[in-house]
C-alpha positions in Angstrom: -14.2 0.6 -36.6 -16.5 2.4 -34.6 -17.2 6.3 -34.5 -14.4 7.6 -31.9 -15.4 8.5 -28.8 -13.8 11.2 -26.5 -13.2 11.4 -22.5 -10.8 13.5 -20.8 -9.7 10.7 -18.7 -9.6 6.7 -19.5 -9.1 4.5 -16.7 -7.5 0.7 -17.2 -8.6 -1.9 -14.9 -11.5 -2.0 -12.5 -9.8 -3.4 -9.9 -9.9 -1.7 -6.3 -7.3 1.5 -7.6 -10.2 1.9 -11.3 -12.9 1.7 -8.9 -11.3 4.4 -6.6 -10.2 6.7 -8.5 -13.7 6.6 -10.7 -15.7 7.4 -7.6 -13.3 10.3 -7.2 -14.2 11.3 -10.5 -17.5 10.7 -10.2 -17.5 12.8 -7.2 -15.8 15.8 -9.2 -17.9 15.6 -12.5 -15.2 14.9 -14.1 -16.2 12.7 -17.5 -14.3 9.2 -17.4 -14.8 5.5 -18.6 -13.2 2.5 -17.0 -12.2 -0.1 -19.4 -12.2 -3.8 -17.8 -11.4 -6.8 -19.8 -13.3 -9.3 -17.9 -17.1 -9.3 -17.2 -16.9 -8.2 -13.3 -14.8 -5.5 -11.1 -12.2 -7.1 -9.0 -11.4 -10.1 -11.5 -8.0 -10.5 -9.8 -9.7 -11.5 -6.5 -11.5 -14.2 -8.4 -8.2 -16.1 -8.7 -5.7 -14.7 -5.4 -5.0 -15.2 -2.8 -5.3 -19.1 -4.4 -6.1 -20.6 -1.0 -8.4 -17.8 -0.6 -7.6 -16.0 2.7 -7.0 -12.8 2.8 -3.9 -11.3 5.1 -5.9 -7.5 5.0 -7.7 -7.3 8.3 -11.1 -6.9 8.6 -11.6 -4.9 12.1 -15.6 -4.7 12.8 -15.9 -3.4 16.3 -13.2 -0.4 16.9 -15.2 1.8 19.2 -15.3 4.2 16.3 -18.4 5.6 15.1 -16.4 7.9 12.7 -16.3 6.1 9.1 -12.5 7.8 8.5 -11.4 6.8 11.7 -13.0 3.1 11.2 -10.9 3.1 8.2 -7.6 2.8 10.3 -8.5 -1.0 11.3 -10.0 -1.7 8.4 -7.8 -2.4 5.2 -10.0 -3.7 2.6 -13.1 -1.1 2.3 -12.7 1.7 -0.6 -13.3 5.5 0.2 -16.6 6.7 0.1 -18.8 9.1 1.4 -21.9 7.2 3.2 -20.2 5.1 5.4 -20.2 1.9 2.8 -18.0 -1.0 4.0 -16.8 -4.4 3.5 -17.8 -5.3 7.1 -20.8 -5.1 5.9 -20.3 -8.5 4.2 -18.3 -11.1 7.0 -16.7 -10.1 10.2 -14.2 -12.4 9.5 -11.0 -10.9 10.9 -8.7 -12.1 7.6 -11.6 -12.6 5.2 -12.3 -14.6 2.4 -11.5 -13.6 -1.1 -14.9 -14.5 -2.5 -16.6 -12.1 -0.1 -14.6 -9.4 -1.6 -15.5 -9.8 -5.3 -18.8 -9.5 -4.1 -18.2 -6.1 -2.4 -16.1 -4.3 -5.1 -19.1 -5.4 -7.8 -21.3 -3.5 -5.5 -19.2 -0.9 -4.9 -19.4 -0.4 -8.7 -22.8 -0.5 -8.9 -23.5 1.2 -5.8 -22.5 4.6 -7.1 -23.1 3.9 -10.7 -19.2 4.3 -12.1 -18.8 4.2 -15.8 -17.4 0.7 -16.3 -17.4 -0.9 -19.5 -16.9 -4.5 -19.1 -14.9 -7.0 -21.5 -13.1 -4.5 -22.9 -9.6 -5.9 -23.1 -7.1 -2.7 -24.3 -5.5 -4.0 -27.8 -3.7 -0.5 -28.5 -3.3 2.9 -26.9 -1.5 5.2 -29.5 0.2 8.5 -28.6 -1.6 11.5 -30.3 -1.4 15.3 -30.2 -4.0 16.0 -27.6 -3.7 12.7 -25.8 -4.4 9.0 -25.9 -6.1 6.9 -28.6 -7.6 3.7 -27.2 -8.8 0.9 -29.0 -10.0 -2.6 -27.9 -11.1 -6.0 -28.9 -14.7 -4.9 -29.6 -13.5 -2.3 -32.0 -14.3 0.7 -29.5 -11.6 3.4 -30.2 -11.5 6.0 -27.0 -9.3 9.0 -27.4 -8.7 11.0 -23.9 -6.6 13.8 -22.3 -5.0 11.5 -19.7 -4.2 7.7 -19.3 -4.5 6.1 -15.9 -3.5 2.7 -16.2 -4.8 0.7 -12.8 -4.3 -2.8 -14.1 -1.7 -3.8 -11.4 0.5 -7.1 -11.5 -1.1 -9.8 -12.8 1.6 -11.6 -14.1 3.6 -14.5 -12.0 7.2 -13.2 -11.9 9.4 -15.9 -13.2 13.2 -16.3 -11.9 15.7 -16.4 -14.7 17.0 -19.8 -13.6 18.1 -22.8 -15.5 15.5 -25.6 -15.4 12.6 -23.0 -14.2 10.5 -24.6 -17.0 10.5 -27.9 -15.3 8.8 -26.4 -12.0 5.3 -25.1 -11.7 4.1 -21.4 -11.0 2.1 -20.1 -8.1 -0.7 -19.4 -10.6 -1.2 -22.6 -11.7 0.1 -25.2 -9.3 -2.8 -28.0 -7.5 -3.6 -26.3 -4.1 -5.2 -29.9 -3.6 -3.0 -31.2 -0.4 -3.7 -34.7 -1.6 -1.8 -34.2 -4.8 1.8 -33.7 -2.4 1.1 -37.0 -0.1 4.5 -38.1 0.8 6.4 -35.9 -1.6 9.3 -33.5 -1.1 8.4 -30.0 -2.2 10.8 -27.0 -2.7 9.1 -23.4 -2.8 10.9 -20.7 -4.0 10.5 -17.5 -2.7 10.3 -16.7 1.1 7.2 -14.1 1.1 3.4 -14.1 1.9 2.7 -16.4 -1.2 5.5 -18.8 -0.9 4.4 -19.4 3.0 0.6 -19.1 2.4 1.5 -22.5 -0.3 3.7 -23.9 2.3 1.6 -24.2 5.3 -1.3 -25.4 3.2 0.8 -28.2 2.1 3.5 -29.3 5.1 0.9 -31.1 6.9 1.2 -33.9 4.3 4.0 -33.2 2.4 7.2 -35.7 3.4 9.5 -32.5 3.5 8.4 -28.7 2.5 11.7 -26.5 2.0 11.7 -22.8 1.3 14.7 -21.2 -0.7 15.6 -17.6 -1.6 19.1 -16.2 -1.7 17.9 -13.6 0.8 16.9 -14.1 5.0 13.1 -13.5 5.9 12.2 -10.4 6.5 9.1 -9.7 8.6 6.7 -7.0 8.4 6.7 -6.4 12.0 10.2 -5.1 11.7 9.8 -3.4 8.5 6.4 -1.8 8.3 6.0 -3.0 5.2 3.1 -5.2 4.2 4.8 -7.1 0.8 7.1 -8.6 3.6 6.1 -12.2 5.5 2.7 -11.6 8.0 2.8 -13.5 10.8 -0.7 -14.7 10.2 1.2 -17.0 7.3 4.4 -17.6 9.4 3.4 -20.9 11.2 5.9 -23.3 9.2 9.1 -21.0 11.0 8.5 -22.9 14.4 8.4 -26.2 12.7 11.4 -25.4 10.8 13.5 -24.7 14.1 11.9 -27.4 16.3 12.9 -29.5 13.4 9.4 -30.4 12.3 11.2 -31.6 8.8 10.4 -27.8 7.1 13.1 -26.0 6.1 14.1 -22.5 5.4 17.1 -22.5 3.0 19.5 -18.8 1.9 20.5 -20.6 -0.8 20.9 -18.8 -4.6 19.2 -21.7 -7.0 21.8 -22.8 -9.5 20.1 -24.7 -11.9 17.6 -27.6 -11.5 17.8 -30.4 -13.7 15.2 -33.3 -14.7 16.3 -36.5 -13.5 14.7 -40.1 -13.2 14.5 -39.5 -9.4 12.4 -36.0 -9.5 13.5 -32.9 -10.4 17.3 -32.6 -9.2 18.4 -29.1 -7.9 21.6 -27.3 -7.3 21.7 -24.6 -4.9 24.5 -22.7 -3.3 24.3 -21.2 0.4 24.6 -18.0 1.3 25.6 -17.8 4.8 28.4 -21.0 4.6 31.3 -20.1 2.9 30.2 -20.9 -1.0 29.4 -24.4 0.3 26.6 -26.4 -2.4 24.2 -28.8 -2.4 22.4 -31.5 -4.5 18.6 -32.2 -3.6 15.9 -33.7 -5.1 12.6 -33.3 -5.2 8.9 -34.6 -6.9 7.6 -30.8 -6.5 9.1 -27.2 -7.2 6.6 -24.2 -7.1 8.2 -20.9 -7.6 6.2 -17.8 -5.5 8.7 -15.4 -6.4 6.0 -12.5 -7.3 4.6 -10.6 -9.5 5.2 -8.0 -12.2 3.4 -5.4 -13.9 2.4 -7.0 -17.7 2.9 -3.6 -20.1 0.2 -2.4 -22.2 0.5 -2.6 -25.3 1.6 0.8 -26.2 3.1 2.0 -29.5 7.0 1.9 -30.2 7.1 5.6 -29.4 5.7 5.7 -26.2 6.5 2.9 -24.4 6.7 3.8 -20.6 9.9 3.4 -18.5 10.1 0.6 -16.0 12.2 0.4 -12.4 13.1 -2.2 -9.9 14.2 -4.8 -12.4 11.5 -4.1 -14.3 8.6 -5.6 -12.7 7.2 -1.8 -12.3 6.3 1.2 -14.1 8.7 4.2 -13.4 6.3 7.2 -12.3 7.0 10.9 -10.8 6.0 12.3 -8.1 3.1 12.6 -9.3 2.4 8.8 -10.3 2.8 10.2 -14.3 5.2 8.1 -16.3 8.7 9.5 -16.4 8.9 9.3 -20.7 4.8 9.5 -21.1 3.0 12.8 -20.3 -0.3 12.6 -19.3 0.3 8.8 -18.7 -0.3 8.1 -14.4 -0.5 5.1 -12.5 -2.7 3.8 -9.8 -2.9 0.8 -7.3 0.1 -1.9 -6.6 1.9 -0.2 -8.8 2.3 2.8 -7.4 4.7 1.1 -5.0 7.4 2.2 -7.2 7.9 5.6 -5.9 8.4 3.7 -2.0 9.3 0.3 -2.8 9.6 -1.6 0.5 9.0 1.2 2.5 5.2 1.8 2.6 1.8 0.7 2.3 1.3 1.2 -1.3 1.3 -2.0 -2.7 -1.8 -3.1 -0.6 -5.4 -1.4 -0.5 -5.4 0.6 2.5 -2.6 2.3 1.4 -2.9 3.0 -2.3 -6.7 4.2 -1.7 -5.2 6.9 -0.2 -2.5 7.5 -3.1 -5.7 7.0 -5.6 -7.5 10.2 -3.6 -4.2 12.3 -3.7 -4.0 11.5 -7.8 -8.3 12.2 -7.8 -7.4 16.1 -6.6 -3.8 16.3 -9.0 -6.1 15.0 -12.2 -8.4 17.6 -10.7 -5.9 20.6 -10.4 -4.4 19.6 -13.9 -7.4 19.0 -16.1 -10.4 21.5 -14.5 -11.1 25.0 -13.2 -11.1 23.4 -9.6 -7.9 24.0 -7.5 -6.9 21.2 -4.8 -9.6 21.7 -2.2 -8.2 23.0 1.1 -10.0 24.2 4.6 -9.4 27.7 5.9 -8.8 27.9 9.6 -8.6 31.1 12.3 -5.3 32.9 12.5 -4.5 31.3 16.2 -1.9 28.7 17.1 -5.1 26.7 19.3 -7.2 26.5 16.0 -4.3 24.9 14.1 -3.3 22.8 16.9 -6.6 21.3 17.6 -6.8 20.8 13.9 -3.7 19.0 13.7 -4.7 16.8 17.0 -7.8 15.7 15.3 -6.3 14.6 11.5 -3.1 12.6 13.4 -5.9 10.7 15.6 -8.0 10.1 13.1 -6.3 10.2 9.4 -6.5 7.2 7.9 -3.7 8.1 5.1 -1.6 9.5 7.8 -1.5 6.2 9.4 -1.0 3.8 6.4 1.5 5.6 4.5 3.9 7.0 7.2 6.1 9.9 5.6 5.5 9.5 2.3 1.7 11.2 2.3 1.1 14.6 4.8 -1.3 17.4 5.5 0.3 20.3 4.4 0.1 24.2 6.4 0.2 27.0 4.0 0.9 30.7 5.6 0.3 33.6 3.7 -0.3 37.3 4.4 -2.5 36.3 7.5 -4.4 33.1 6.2 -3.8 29.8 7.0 -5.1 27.2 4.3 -5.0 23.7 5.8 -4.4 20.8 2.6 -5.6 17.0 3.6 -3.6 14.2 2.2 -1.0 15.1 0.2 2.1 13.4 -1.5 5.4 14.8 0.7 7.0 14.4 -2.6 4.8 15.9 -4.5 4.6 19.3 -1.9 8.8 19.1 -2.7 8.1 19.2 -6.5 5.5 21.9 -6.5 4.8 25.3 -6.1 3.6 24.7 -2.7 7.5 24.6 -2.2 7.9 28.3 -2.9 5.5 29.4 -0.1 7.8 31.0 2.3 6.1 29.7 5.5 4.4 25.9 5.2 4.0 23.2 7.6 4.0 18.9 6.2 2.3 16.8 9.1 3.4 12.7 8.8 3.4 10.3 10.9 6.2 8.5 11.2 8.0 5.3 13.1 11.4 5.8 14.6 14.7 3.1 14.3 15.1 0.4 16.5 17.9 -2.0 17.0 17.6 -5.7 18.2 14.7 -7.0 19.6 11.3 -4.8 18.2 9.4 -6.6 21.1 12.0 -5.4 23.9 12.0 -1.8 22.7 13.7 0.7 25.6 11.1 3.4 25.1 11.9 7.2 25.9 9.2 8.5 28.8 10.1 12.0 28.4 7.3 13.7 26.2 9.7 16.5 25.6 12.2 14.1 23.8 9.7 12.2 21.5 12.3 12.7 18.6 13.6 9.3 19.7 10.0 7.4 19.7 9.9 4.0 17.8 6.2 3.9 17.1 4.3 5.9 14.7 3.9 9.1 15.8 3.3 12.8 14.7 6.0 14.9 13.1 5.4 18.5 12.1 8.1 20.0 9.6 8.1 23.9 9.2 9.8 25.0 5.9 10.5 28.0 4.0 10.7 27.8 0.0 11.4 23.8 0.7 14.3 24.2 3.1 13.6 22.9 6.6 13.7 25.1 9.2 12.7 23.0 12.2 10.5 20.1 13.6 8.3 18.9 16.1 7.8 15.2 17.2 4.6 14.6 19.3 5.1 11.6 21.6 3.6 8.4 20.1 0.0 7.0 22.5 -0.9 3.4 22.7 -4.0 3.9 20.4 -2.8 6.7 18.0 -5.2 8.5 19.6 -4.0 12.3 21.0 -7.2 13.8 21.6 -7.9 14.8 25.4 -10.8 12.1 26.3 -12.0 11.2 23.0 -10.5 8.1 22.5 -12.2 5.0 23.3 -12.8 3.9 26.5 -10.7 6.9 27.3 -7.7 4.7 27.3 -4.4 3.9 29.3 -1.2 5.5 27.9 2.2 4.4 26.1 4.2 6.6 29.0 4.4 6.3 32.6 1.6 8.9 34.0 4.6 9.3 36.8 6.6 11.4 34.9 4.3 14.6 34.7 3.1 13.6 37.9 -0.7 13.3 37.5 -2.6 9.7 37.8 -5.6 11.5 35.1 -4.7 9.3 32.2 -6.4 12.5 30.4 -3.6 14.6 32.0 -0.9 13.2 29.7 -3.1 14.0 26.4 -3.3 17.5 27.5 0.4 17.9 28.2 1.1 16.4 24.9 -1.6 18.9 23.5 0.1 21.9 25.2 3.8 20.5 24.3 2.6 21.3 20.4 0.3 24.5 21.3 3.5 25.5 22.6 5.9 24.9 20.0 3.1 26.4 17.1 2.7 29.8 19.0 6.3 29.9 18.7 6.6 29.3 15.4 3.7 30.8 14.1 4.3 33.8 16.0 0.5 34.8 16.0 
């Protein structure tokens, strides 16, 4: 065994999450070591998406010349400080995966992060002070605190009968000559299951898709795990009968028979009725799950949602493991379905909110914050400017803020936080605090036929994301503002591009300036702070 070595912080994995969350702590000085157990950064991307197109858009020209506000339209680049980005590599609107290997190793080795490759984790012991790491080279790390950032590798196998006679996402032939004339079941109904199905119905005799539940798109839900239309071209040739199927069907059993693999299914919108079908193919696409470290019987972490992921706080620590935290995918435990946290351009932004908590916790340095005048126009502008240009505001709607602290005369303006995590704090106690989101409102029926409200003083009932400020006092809610949402999430007076046209009809404040409306939106708010502020 090697001499131990010490740093206050170990990262696991140097996938997109290790790598962002080491330039954080690059950034801070804080002493770290990334431990990767395959020879490059990125290694998942080697392998996934297996037909190699990405679904994260890759937005080039925006109009922006601002690297934050660039960030909005483009989901793939990490955070950084000189303006380093993946469009640097192909302006391919849904790039390849290949391309993006290439920019995470550069990324690493761009601002020098402390990566130490083929390092696969074979133990991580609790001790009194922290962590004890060791690996298959015989390194043995100790540290203060565990960030494990190794997301989910793992296919996510269903528990049905037969499953061992079907093949994986993983490891199936994405060779379309391989299913020539055969009948193919997927299971599953999301982003993998169609990305497998449209690169095989053009040969395939019949392609069927079966999950107990109905599709879900992420145009209706806002969340990005659900079906992308840029994968949902087989659901026309399913309804204009193009011999493609979408089944609701719960999979009974599947059975190995001389005439393919026989399966047993049982509908779930007809009444209990079942069906026999056979087929030469099944590939299940059902997922994937996080694949636990292997921790010692003492400390083993708690899992959630069926236990595919880690349990975590509020603070992406472990529920049962102090010190232990999470980062990347994985994270999408604390807003399963509901945000962007299982993708990168949202859990970037989760990985800078963890940099400045590690930060807090384990240094001198408090979480950084901006002082601004005591006057309701330098707090309004300032909130104009973050909900036009925020990034994390935009990708993680409610579930990460700015935050407003008041006290005796100063106001101390907080960047992307965790609204959680404000909740769960001392920054509840304050007796006078602001939390700025941005958030979409409900809709019902068609979310293309949307009856919008054209009154800016009744933006409560917007449908699009748009800017909500909460006032609170010692964590009760007092009161809150909704700005009215704007075509290109853009509320400052003439500084968007091309100095747009707007969501709302310029009729109803009776001015044809398309500036005039930002204005009124801008005073609507000015308004509303000098009340509440009171300066």
């Amino acid at each position: 065994m090697k001499t131990n070595r010490y740093y206050p912080i170990v990262i696991i994995g140097a996938g997109p999450a290790g790598l962002q969350l080491a330039f954080f702590l690059e950034k801070y000085n804080i002493p770290y070591v990334v431990l990767e157990a395959n020879d490059t950064a990125g290694s998942f991307y080697n392998t996934y998406p297996r037909h190699r197109k990405c679904i994260s858009i890759n937005k080039v020209y925006t109009g922006y010349e601002d690297p934050q506000t660039k960030l909005r339209y483009d989901w793939n680049s990490l955070i950084c400080d000189d303006g380093f980005s993946f469009s640097e590599y192909t302006t391919d609107y849904f790039p390849n995966a290949d391309d993006y290997v290439q920019y995470l190793g550069d990324y690493a080795s761009r601002y020098q992060l402390n990566i130490l490759y083929k390092h696969q984790v074979t133990s991580i012991k609790r001790t009194s002070s922290g962590f004890s790491i060791c690996s298959n080279n015989k390194h043995s790390i100790d540290c203060s605190a565990l960030v494990v950032a190794s997301g989910v590798q793992s296919t996510y196998m269903p528990d049905i009968p037969g499953i061992e006679y079907t093949e994986s996402y993983s490891d199936c032939s994405i060779e379309p000559k391989d299913f020539i004339g055969k009948r193919v079941l997927v299971i599953g109904k999301g982003n993998a299951a169609f990305e497998t199905a449209n690169h095989l119905c053009g040969v395939t005799r019949v392609t069927h898709l079966c999950s107990p539940s109905p599709i879900k798109m992420a145009w209706t839900t806002h969340f990005f795990g659900h079906l992308r239309a840029v994968n949902n071209e087989l659901l026309d040739t399913y309804i204009l009968k193009g011999q493609n199927s979408i089944l609701d069907a719960d999979i009974n059993k599947i059975e190995k028979t001389e005439e393919g693999l026989q399966v047993t299914i049982t509908f779930s919108h007809a009444e209990g009725q079942q069906a026999v079908m056979v087929y030469d193919s099944v590939i299940y696409c059902t997922g994937f799950r996080w694949v636990e470290l292997p921790f010692d019987k003492n400390s083993v972490p708690e899992r959630s949602h069926n236990n595919r992921l880690p349990a975590m706080t509020s603070a992406w620590e472990s529920t049962n493991v102090k010190n232990l935290y999470y980062a990347g995918t994985i994270t999408q435990s604390r807003d399963f379905h509901k945000t962007m946290s299982n993708v990168i351009h949202g859990f970037r932004f989760n990985t800078k909110v963890l940099s400045h908590l590690l930060l807090d916790k384990y240094t001198e340095e408090n979480w950084p914050y901006v002082t601004l005048p005591m006057n309701s126009h330098a707090v309004c502008n300032k909130i104009i400017d973050r909900v036009s240009s925020s990034p994390a505001l935009m990708h993680q709607p409610g579930f990460l803020g700015d935050l407003i602290v008041v006290d005796k005369r100063i106001v101390k303006y907080y960047e992307d936080m965790s609204v959680d995590h404000i909740t769960n704090s001392s920054f509840s106690t304050n007796a006078h605090y602001y939390v700025i989101t941005m958030e979409y409102g409900e809709a019902n029926g068609n979310i293309f036929a949307v009856d919008r409200e054209p009154d800016p003083t009744k933006a409560l009932n917007d449908f699009y994301l748009h800017p909500r400020i909460q006032r609170f006092n010692h964590g009760k809610q007092l009161h809150q503002y909704h700005m009215s949402e704007h075509l290109e999430n853009d509320w400052r007076v003439g500084k968007h591009p091309g100095k747009s046209a707007l969501i709302k009809s310029l009729d109803y404040i009776g001015n044809d300036n398309p500036e005039k409306f930002d204005d009124y939106n801008r005073s609507l708010l000015l308004d509303y702070l000098e009340k509440s502020l009171g300066f």
